[in-house]
C-alpha positions as CSV (number, residue, x, y, z in Angstrom):
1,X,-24.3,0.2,26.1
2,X,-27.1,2.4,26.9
3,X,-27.4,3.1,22.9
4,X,-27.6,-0.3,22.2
5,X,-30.3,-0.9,24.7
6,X,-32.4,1.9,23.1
7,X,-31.6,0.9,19.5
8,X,-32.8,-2.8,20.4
9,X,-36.0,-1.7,21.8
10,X,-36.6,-0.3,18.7
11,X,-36.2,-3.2,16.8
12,X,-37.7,-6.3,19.3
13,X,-40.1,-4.0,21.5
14,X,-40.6,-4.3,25.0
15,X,-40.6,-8.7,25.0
16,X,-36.9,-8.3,23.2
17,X,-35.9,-5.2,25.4
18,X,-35.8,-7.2,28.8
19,X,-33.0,-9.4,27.2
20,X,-31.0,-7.0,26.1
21,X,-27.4,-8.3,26.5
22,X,-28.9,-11.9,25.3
23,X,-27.8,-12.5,22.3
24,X,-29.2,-15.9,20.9
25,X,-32.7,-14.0,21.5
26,X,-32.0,-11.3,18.4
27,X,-30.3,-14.7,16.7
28,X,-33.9,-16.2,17.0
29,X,-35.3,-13.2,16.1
30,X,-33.7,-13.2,13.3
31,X,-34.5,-16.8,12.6
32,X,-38.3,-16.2,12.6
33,X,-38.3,-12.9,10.3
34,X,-36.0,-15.4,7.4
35,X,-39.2,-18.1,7.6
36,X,-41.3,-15.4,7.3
37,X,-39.1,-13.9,4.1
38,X,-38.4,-11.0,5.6
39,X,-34.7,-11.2,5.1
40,X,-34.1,-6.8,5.8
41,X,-36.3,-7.1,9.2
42,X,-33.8,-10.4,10.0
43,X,-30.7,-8.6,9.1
44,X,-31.3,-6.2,11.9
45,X,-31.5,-8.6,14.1
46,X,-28.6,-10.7,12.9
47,X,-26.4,-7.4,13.2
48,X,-27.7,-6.9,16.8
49,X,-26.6,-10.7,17.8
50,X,-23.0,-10.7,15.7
51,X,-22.0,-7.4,17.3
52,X,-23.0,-9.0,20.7
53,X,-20.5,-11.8,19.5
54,X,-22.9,-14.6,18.2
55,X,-21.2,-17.3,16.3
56,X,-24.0,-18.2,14.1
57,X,-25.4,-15.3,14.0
58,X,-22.0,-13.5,12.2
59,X,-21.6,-16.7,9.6
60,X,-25.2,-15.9,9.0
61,X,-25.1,-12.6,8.1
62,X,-22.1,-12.8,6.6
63,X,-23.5,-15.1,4.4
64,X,-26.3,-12.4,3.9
65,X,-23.6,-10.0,3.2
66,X,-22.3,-11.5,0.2
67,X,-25.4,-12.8,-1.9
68,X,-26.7,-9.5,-0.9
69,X,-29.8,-11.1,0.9
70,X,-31.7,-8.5,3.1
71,X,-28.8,-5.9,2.6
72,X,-26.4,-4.4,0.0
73,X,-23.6,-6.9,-1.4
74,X,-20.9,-6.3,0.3
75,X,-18.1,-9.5,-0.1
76,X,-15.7,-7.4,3.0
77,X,-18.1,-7.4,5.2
78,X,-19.0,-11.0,4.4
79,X,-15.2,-11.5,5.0
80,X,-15.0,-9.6,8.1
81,X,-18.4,-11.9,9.5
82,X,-16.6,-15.3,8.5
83,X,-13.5,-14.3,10.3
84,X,-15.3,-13.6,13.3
85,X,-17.0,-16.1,13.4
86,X,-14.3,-19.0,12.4
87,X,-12.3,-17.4,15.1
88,X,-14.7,-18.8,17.4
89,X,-14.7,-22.4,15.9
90,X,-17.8,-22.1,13.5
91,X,-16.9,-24.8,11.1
92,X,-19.4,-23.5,8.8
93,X,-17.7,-20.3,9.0
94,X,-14.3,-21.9,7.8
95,X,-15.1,-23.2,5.2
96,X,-17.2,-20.1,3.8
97,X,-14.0,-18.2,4.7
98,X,-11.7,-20.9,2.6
99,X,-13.9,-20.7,-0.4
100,X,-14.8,-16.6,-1.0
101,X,-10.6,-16.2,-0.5
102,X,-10.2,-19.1,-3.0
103,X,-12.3,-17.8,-5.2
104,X,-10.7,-14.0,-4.8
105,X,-7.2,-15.2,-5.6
106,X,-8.5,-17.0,-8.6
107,X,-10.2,-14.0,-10.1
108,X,-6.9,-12.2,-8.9
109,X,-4.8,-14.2,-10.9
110,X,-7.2,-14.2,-13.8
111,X,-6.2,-10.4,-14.2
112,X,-3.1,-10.6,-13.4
113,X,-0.8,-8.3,-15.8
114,X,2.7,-10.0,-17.3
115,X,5.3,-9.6,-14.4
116,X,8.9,-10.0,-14.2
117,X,11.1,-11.1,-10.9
118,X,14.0,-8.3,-10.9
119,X,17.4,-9.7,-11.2
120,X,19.7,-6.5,-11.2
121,X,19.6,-2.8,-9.6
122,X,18.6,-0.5,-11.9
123,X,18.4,3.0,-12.8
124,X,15.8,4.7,-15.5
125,X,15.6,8.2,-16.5
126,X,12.8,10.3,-17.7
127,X,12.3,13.5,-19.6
128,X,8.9,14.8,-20.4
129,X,8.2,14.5,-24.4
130,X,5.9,16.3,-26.8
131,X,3.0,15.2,-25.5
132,X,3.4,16.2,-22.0
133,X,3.7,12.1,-21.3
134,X,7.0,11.1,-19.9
135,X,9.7,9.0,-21.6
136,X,12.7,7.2,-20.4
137,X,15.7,8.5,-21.6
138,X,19.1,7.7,-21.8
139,X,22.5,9.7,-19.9
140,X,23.4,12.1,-22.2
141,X,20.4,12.1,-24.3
142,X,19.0,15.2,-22.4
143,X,20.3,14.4,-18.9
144,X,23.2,16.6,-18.8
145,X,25.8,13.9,-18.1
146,X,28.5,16.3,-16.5
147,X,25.6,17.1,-13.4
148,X,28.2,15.5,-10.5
149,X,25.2,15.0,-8.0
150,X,25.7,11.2,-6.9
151,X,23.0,9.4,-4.9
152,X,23.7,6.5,-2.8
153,X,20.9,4.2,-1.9
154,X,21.0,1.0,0.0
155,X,18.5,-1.9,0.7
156,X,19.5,-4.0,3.9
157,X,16.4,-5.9,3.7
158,X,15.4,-9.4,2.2
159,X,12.7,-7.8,-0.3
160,X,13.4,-6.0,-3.8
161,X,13.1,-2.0,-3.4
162,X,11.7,0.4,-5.9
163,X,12.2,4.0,-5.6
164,X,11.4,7.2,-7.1
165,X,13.0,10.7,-7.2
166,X,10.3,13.0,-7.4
167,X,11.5,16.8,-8.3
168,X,9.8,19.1,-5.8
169,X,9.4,22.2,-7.9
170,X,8.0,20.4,-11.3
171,X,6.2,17.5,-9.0
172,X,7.7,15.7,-11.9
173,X,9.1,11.7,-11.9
174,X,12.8,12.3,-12.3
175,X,14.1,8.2,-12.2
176,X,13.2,5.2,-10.9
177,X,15.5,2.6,-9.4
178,X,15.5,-0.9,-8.2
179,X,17.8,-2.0,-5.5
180,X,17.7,-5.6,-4.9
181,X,17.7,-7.1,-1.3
182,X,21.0,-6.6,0.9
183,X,23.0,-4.6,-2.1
184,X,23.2,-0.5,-2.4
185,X,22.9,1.2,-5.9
186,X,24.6,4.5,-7.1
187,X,22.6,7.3,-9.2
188,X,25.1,9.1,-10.7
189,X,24.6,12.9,-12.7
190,X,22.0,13.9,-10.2
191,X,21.0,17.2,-11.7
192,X,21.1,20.6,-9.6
193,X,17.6,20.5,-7.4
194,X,15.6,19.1,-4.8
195,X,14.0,15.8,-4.7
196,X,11.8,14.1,-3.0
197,X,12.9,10.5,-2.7
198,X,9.3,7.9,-2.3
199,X,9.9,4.0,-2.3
200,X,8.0,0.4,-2.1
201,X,8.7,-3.7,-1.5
202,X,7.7,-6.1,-3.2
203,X,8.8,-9.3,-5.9
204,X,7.3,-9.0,-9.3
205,X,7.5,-5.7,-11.2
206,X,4.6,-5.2,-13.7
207,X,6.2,-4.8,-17.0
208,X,6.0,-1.5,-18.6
209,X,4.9,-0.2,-15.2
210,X,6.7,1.8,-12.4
211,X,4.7,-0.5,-10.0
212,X,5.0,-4.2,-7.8
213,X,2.5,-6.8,-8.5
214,X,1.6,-7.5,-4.9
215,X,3.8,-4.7,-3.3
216,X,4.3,-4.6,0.4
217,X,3.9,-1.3,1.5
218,X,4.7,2.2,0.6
219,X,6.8,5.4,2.0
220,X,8.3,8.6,1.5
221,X,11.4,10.0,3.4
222,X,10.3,12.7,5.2
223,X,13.2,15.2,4.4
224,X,14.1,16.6,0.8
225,X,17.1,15.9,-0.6
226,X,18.9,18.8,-2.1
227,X,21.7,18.8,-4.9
228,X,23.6,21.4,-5.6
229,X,27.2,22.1,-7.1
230,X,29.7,25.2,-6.8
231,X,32.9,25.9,-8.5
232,X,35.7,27.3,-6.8
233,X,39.2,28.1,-7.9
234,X,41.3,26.3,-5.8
235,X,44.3,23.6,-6.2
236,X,43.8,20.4,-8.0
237,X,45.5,17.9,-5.5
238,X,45.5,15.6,-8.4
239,X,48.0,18.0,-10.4
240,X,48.8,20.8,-8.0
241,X,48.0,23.8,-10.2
242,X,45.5,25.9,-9.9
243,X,41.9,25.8,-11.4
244,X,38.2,25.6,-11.6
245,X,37.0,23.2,-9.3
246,X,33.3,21.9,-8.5
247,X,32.0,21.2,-5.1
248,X,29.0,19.0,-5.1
249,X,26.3,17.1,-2.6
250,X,26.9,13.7,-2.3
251,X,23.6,12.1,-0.2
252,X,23.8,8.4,0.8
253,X,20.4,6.9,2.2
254,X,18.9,3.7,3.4
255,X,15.5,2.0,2.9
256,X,15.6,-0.2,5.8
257,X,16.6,1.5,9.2
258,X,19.8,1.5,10.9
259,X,21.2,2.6,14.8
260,X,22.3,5.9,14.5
261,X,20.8,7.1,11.7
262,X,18.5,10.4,10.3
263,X,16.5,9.5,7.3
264,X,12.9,9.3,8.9
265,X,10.5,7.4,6.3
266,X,6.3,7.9,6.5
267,X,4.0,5.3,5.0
268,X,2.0,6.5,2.0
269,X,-1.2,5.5,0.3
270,X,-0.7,3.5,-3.0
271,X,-2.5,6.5,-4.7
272,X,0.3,8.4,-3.7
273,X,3.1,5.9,-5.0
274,X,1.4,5.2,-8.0
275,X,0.6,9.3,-9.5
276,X,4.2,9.1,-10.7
């Protein structure tokens, strides 16, 4: 408080400086210094008086805010002001608020890329072509088909999933897969490594993109998942004789939690989804 005292002595002088804590006195400040046309000197005030919690004085700056009147454009900060100052019953406020988020989701949907609604879990596979950009491939194209790794994943909530495997040691996208809501999907051939397993919500996919449309969130699992496969001589129980047989990981997972279990998962950034 003391820092806000000094700053506003700077700005009124002494007459402003006995009202400190007054805020319709910086409002009318800031009043005075618009019908003069000086709209930087009135945005000081109007800061001083919406940070105090002036109703008028937020919708008025906000206003400010986004026609960049007396300071630098700024259509969040407008945002933020209207917010504030609705919350308080500024009708003028509401309605500024209603229009600029009207007029966002128009120019939002006036972009918006072709989009699909996922019907069916999925899996895709990718190699890394000639020119170092990845491709998806097929199972047996040059996924080696016979890798037993299997991967279990499960979405228990009421939003499509998509997920990534991420190989640790190339920092390369291995697959993507969509799980839809309350189902489980299977990866099959897993190849020997270790994988780092990062996933998101949302309903439309963006076609010819790894990516939701409106996504609700990202995350990775915090552990590594590691796949690896030995073979041992041993007895086939299927045939009783003797021979070569292969010993593999099997990981099962969940994107949503559940009582009693391990898989801890950390929000991400979507710069960090989106890099694979």
């Amino acid at each position: 408080m003391k820092v806000i005292v000094i700053v506003l002595s700077i700005l009124c002088g002494q007459e402003c400086s006995k009202a400190a804590s007054n805020a319709d006195v910086y409002y009318d400040y800031g009043i005075k210094h618009l019908d003069k046309n000086d709209e930087s000197k009135a945005a000081d005030y109007l800061k001083v008086a919406a940070s105090l919690g002036h109703a008028k004085a937020q919708y008025l700056l906000g206003f400010m805010f986004q026609q960049g009147k007396g300071v630098e454009r700024d259509e969040k900060e407008a945002i933020e002001l209207f917010s504030k100052s609705a919350a308080q019953g500024n009708a003028d406020a509401k309605e500024a608020l209603a229009l600029i988020l009207k007029q966002q989701q128009a120019k939002l949907l006036a972009n918006k890329p072709k989009t699909f609604i996922p019907h069916k879990n999925e899996v895709q596979w990718f190699a890394q072509g000639e020119n170092g950009k990845l491709r998806g491939i097929r199972v047996g194209d040059f996924l080696d088909k016979s890798a037993p790794g299997v991967f279990r994943i499960g979405n228990g909530t009421n939003t499509p999933a998509l997920g990534k495997l991420i190989d640790t040691f190339t920092d390369r996208k291995m697959c993507t897969f969509v799980v839809l809501p309350k189902t489980s999907i299977t990866i099959e051939h897993v190849p020997n490594g270790t994988y780092q397993l990062i996933y998101s919500f949302g309903d439309e996919l963006i076609l010819g993109a790894d990516k939701f449309w409106n996504p609700s969130g990202f995350s990775k699992m915090s552990n590594t998942f590691e796949f690896t496969s030995e073979e041992k001589r041993e007895v086939d129980p299927k045939t009783l004789q003797y021979a070569n047989m292969i010993h593999y990981k099997d990981h099962k997972v969940t994107l949503h939690g559940v009582e009693g279990g391990t898989a801890i998962s950390t929000p991400i950034n979507a710069g960090s989804f989106d890099q694979y």
